[in-house]
C-alpha positions as CSV (number, residue, x, y, z in Angstrom):
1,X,112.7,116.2,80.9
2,X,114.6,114.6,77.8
3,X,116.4,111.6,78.6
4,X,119.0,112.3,81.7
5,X,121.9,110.5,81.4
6,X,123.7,108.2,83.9
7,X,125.7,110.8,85.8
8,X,122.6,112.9,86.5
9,X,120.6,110.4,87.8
10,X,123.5,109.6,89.8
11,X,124.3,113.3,90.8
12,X,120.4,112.8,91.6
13,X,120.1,110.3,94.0
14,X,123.2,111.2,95.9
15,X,121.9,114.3,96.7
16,X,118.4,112.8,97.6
17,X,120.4,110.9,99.8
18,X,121.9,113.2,101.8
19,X,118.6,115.6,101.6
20,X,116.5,112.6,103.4
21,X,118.6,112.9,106.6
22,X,117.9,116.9,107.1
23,X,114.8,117.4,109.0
24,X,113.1,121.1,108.5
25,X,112.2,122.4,112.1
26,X,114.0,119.7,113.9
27,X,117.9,121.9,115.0
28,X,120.8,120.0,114.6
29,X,121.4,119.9,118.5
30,X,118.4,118.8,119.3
31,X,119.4,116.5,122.3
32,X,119.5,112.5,121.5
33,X,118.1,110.2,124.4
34,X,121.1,107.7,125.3
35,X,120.8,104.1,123.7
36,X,123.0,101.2,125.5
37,X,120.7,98.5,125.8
38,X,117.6,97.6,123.1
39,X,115.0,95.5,123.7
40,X,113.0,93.7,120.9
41,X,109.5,91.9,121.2
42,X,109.7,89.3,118.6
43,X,112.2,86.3,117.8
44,X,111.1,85.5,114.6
45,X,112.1,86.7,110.7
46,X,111.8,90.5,111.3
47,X,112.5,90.5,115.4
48,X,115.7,88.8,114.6
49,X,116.4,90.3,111.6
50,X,115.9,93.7,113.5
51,X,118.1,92.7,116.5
52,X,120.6,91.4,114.2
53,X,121.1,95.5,113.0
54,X,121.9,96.7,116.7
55,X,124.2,93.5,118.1
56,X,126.1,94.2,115.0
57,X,126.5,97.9,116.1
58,X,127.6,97.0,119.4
59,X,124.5,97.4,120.7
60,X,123.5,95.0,123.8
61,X,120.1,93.0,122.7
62,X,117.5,92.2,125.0
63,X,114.8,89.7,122.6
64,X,111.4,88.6,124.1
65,X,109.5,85.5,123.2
66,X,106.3,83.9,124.1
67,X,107.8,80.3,124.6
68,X,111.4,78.7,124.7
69,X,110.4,77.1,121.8
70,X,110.6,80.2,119.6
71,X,113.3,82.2,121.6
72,X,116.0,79.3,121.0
73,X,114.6,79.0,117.1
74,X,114.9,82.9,116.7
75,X,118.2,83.0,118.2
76,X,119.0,80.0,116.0
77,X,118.2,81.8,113.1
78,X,120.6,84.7,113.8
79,X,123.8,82.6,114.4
80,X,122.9,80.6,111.5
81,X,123.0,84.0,109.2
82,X,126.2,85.4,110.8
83,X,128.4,82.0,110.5
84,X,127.5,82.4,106.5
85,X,129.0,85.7,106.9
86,X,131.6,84.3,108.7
87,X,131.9,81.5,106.1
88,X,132.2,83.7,103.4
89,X,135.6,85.6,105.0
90,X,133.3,88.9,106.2
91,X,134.6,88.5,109.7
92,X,136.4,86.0,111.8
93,X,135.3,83.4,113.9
94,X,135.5,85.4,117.3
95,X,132.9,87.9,116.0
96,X,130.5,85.6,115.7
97,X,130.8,84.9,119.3
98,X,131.4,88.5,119.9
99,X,127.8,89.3,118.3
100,X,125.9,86.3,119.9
101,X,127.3,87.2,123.0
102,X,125.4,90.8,123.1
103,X,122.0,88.8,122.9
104,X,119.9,88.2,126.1
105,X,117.0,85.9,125.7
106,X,113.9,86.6,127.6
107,X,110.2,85.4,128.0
108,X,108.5,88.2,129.8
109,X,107.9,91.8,128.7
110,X,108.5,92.8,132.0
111,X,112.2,91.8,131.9
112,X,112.7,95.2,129.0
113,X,111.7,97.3,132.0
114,X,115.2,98.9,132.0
115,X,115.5,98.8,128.1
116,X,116.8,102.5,126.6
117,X,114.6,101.5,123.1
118,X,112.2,98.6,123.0
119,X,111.2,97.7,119.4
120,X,107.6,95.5,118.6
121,X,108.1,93.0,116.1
122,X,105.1,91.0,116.3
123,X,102.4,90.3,113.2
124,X,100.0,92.8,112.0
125,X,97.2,92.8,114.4
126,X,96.1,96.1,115.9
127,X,94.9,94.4,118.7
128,X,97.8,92.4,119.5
129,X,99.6,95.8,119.2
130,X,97.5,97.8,121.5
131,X,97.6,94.9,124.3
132,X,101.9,94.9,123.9
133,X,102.0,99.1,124.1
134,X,99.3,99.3,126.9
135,X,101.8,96.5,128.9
136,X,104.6,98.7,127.9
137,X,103.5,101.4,129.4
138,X,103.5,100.0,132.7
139,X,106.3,98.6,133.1
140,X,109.3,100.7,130.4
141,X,111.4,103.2,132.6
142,X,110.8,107.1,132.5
143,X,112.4,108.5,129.2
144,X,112.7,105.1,126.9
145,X,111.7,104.9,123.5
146,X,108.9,102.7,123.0
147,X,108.6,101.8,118.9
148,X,106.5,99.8,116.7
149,X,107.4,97.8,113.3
150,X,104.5,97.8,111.8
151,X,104.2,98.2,108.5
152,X,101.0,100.4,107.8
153,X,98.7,100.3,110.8
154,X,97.8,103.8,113.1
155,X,100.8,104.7,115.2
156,X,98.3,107.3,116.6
157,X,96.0,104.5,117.9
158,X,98.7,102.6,119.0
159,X,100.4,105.5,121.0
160,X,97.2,106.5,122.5
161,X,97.2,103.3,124.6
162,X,100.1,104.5,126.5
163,X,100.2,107.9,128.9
164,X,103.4,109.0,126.9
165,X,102.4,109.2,123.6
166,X,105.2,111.5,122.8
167,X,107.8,108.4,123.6
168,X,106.1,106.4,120.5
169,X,107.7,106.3,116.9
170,X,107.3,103.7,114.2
171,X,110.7,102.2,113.2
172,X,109.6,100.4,109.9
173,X,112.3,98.5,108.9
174,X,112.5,95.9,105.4
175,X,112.8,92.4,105.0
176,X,115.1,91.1,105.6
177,X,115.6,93.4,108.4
178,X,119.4,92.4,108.6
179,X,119.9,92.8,104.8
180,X,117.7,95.7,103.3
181,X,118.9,99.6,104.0
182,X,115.6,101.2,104.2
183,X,114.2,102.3,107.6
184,X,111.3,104.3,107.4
185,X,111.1,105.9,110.7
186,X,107.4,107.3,111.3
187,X,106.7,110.3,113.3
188,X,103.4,109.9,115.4
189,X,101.1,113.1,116.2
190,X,102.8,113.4,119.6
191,X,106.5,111.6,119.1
192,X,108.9,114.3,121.0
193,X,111.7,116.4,119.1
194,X,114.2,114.1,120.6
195,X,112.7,110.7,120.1
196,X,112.9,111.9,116.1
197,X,116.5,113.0,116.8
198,X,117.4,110.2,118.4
199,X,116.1,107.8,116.2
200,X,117.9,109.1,112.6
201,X,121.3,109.4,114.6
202,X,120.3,105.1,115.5
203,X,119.6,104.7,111.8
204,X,123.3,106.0,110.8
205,X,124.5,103.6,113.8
206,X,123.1,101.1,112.2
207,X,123.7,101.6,109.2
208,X,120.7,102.0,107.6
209,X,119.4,104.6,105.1
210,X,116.3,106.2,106.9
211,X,113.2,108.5,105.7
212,X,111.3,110.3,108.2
213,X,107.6,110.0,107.2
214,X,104.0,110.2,108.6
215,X,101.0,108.1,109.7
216,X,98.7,107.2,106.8
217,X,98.0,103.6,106.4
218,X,101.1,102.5,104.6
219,X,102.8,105.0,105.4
220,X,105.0,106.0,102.0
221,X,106.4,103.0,100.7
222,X,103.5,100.9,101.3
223,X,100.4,103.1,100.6
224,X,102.5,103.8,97.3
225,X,103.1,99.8,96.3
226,X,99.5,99.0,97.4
227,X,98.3,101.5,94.5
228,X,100.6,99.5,92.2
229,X,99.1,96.5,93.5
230,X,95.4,97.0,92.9
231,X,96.5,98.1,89.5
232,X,98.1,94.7,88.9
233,X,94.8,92.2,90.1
234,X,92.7,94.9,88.0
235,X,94.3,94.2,85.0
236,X,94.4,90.3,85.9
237,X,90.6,90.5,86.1
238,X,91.0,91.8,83.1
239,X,92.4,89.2,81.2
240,X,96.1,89.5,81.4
241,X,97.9,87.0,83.3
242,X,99.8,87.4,85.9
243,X,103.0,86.5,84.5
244,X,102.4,89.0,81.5
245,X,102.4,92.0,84.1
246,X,105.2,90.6,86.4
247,X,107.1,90.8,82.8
248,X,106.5,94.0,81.8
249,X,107.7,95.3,85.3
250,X,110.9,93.1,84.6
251,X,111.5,94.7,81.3
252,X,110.8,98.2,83.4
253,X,113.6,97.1,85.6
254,X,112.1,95.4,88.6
255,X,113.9,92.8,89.6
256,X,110.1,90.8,90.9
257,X,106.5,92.1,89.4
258,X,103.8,92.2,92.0
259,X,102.9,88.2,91.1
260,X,106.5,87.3,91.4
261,X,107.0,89.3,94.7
262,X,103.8,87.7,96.2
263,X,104.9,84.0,95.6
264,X,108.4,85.0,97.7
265,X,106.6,86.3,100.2
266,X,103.6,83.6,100.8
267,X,100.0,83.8,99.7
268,X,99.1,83.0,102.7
269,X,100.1,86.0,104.9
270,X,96.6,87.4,106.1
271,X,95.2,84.4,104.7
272,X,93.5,81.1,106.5
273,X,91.6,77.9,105.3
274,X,87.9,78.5,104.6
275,X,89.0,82.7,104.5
276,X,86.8,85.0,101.9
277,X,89.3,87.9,101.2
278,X,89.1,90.8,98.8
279,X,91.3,88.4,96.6
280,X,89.5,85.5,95.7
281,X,92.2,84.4,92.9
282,X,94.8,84.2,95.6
283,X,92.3,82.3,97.9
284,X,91.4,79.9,95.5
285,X,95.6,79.3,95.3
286,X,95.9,78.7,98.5
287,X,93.4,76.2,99.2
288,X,95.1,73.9,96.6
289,X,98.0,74.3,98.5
290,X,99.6,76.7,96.1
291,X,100.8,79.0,98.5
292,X,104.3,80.2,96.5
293,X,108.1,79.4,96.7
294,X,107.6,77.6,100.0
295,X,105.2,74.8,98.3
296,X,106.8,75.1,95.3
297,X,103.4,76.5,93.1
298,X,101.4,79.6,94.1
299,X,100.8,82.3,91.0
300,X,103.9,80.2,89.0
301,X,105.1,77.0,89.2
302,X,108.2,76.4,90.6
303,X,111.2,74.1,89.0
304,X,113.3,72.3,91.5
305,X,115.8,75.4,90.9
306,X,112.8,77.6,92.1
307,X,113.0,79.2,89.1
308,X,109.2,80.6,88.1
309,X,107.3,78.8,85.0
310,X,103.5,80.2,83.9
311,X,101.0,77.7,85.1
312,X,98.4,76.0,83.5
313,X,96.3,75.9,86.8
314,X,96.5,79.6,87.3
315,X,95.5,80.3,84.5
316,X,92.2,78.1,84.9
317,X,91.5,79.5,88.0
318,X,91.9,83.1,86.6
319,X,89.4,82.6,84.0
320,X,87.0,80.5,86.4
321,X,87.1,83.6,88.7
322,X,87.3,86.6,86.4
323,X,85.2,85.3,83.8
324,X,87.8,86.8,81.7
325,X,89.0,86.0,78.1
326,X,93.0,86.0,78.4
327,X,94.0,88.9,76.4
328,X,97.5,90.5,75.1
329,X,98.6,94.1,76.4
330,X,101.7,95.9,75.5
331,X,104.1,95.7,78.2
332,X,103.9,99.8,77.6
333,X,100.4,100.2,78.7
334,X,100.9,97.5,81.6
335,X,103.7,99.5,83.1
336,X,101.5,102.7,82.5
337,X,98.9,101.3,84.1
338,X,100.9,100.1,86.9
339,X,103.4,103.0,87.4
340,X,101.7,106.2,86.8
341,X,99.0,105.6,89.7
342,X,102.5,105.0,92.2
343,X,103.7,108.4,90.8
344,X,99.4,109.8,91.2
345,X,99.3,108.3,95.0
346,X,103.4,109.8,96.0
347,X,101.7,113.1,94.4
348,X,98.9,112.6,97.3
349,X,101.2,112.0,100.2
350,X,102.8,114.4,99.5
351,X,99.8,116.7,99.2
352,X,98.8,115.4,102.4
353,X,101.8,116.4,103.9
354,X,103.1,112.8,104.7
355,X,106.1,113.0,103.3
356,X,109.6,115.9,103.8
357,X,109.7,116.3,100.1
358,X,109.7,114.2,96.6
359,X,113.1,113.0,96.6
360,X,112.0,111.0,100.3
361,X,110.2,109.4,98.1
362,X,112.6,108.3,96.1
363,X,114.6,107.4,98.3
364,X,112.2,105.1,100.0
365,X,111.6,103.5,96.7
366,X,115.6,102.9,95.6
367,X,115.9,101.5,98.9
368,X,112.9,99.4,99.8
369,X,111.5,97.9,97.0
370,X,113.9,97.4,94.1
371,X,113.1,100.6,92.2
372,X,115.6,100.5,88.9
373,X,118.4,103.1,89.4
374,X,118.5,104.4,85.9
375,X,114.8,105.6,86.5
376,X,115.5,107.6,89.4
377,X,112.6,106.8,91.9
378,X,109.2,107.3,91.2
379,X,109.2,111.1,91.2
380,X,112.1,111.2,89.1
381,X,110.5,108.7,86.3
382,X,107.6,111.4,86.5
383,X,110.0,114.2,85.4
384,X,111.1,111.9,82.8
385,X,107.5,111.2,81.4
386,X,105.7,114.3,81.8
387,X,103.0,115.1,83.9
388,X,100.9,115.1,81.0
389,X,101.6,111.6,80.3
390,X,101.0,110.9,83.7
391,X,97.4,113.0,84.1
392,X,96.1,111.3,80.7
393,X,96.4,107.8,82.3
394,X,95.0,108.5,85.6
395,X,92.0,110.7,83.9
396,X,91.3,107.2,82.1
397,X,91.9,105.4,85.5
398,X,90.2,107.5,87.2
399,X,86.8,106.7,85.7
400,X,87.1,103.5,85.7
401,X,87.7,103.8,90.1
402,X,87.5,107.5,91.7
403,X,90.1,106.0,94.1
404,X,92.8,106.6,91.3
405,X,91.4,109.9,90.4
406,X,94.1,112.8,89.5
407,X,95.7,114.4,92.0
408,X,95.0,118.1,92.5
409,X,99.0,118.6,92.5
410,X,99.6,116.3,89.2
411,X,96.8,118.6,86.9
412,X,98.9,121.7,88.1
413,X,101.5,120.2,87.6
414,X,100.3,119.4,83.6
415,X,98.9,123.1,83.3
416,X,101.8,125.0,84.1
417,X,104.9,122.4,82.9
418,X,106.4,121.7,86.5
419,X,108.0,119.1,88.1
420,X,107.2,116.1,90.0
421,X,110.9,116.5,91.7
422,X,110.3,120.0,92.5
423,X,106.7,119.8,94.5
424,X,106.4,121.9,97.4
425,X,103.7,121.3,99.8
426,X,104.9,122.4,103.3
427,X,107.2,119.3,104.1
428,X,105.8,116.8,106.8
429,X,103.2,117.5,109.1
430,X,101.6,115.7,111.8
C-alpha cells in the first residue's frame, strides 16, 4: 500500500467502526434479555469505574463489597469523579444527586439475587473467580446474565462452575472503566444467542465502542500487547534501556511505550515482597521501593510534576541483571521489533478464529490502548508495510524464540501480495 492519506484512513476506521457491531450468524432480532437493575461485585477502580457506565445510562446499580470500609471508599470514589464533571460545567448539580441516587450499596452476594446483569470486578485470581460464579449460581434468578471482567483468564473454566454456562459472557471493559470506550465483550463456548445480543445493544447504552471476541488468554487486545511486551524486556536484556524503547514507540505515535505504561499502572500488580517472577528487573524495582508514579521512581524517575526522567539506578540494575553492555538501536528497528510481532500474533487470532475479522482488530487497538490514528490499527499499519516487511522480521525473531515464529497466514500473505486488512479465516468461532 503506498502511503494512504488522512481521509482514507479516516474513511477506514469509520467503516471498521460500524463493521465491529455486525455479528455474522447472530439475526438482527435476535431477542435481548431485559436489563433494569445491574449488579456489580467490586467497589474499587474498575467496579466503580464499571458501575459508573450504567448509573450514568439510567441504569439502577446494585455494588457489592467485602466490608463497609471499601463499599463507602468505592462509592466515594465515584461521587468524587462526577462533581469534577460537575465542576467543569458537564452537568448540573442535581445530576450528581440524580446519578448517586441510582447506587445501592450492599455487602452480600446474596443481596444481587434479583439482579437482570451482575458484573465481577474483583482481581485476577481464577480461584477467587470460580468461588464468586459457583456462589452465583446459586443464588442469580432464572434468565440473568452472569459476566466476568477479567482481563485474560478462561471464561470457559469460569462458566463451567455454574449449571448455566450459556448465561456467562466476559464484559472486558478498559481503565478507567468510566473514561475509556473499548468493551471487549467475550463470547464463552456456551454463552446463548441472546446473552451476545443483549450485551452489544448494553454496549451502545452505554456508550461504549464494543468488539465481540473469543476466549484465548488475552483475549485480542491483551494476547496482542503481551507479544509487544516480551518484545520490549527482550530487547532490554539486550542492552537498550528502557527509556530508549518507550521513545521509539512515542516517535511511532504512542502516547506511553511499554516502560512508561508500566510505571502508570504499578510494578507491583502481580507482584509481592520476597516474589521471584519471570521479571526479575521489575522485581529488583520494587523491592527498592520503586514501584512507579505512585512512589514517584519505578523504570523512570519522577519530577515533582510526574513528569518521567531516565534513571541512573535503572540503569544499574539493568546491567547487574542482564549482564548487558547498554547499546544504541535505531528507533526503526525498535519499533520493528516491537510492532511487527503485534501485527504476527493479530495474524494468529485471527487464524485461530478469535476474532470477527481484521478491522475488530483495529478497532480494539484505536480504542484500548492508544494506537496512533494516522496508522490505522495494527492490521492497517501491516497493509502499509508489507507483509514482506513484516515476514522478514518475524523469520529473524522467530529463530531467536519459536513463540514469535511466522504465521502460516502472514507467509501467504508475502507469497501471493495480499492484505492484512482483507484476511478471511471464517470469522469467530467458539
Amino acid at each position: 500500500m503506498t502511503n494512504p492519506t488522512t481521509e482514507e484512513i479516516g474513511d477506514y476506521i469509520a467503516e471498521a467502526g460500524k463493521l465491529a457491531w455486525e455479528v455474522p450468524g447472530l439475526p438482527e432480532d435476535t431477542p435481548k434479555r431485559a436489563i433494569k437493575t445491574v449488579g456489580i461485585i467490586g467497589a474499587g477502580t474498575m467496579g466503580g469505574g464499571i458501575a459508573m457506565n450504567f448509573a450514568t445510562a439510567g441504569y439502577n446499580v446494585r455494588i457489592v463489597e467485602t466490608t463497609q470500609e471499601a463499599l463507602d471508599r468505592g462509592l466515594k470514589v465515584v461521587r468524587g469523579n462526577y462533581q469534577r464533571s460537575s465542576d467543569k460545567g458537564r452537568f448540573p448539580q442535581e445530576e450528581v444527586e440524580a446519578r448517586m441516587d441510582r447506587f445501592d450499596g450492599r455487602l452480600a452476594i446474596d443481596d444481587l439475587a434479583d439482579c437482570d446483569l451482575v458484573i465481577e470486578a474483583v482481581f485476577e485470581d481464577m480461584e477467587l473467580k470460580r468461588k464468586i460464579f459457583t456462589q452465583l449460581d446459586k443464588v442469580m434468578k432464572k434468565g440473568a446474565i452472569l459476566a466476568t471482567n477479567t482481563s485474560a483468564l478462561d471464561i470457559d473454566e469460569i462458566a463451567s462452575m455454574t449449571k448455566r454456562p450459556e448465561d456467562v459472557i466476559g464484559l472486558h471493559f478498559f481503565s478507567p472503566a468510566n473514561v475509556m470506550k473499548l468493551l471487549e465483550i467475550v463470547r464463552a463456548k456456551h454463552t446463548a444467542d441472546d446473552v451476545v445480543a443483549t450485551c452489544m445493544n448494553l454496549a451502545k447504552d452505554i456508550n461504549k465502542i464494543a468488539a465481540l471476541v473469543g476466549v484465548c488468554p488475552g483475549f485480542v487486545g491483551n494476547r496482542i500487547l503481551f507479544a509487544r511486551q516480551k518484545q520490549a524486556n527482550k530487547l532490554v536484556y539486550q542492552g537498550v534501556m528502557p527509556w530508549d524503547v518507550d521513545a521509539a514507540l512515542n516517535a511511532f505515535g504512542f502516547k506511553m511505550g511499554p516502560f512508561q505504561m508500566s510505571d502508570l499502572a504499578g510494578l507491583d500488580i502481580g507482584w509481592s515482597k520476597g516474589a521471584k517472577t519471570e521479571n526479575p528487573i521489575r522485581d529488583a524495582l520494587c523491592e527498592i521501593d520503586r514501584r512507579g508514579q505512585k512512589t514517584g521512581a519505578g523504570f523512570y524517575d519522577y519530577d515533582e510534576n510526574r513528569r518521567p526522567v531516565p534513571s541512573a539506578v535503572t540503569a544499574k540494575i539493568v546491567k547487574d541483571i542482564t549482564g548487558a553492555e547498554p547499546r544504541e538501536m535505531s528507533q526503526d528497528e525498535i519499533i520493528e521489533i516491537c510492532i511487527y510481532p503485534m501485527i504476527n500474533e493479530a495474524v494468529k487470532i485471527l487464524e485461530e478464529n478469535k476474532a470477527q475479522r481484521p478491522s475488530d482488530i483495529d478497532v480494539v487497538w484505536l480504542n484500548g490502548y492508544g494506537w496512533p490514528p494516522d496508522k490505522g490499527g495494527p492490521m492497517y499499519y501491516g497493509d502499509i508495510v508489507g507483509p514482506q516487511a513484516v515476514l522478514d522480521r518475524m523469520e529473524a525473531l522467530g529463530k531467536e524464540d519459536p513463540e514469535f515464529a511466522p504465521a502460516e497466514t502472514l507467509r501467504k500473505l508475502a507469497k501471493t501480495g495480499g492484505k492484512f486488512t482483507e484476511i478471511d479465516t471464517g470469522g469467530l468461532k467458539v
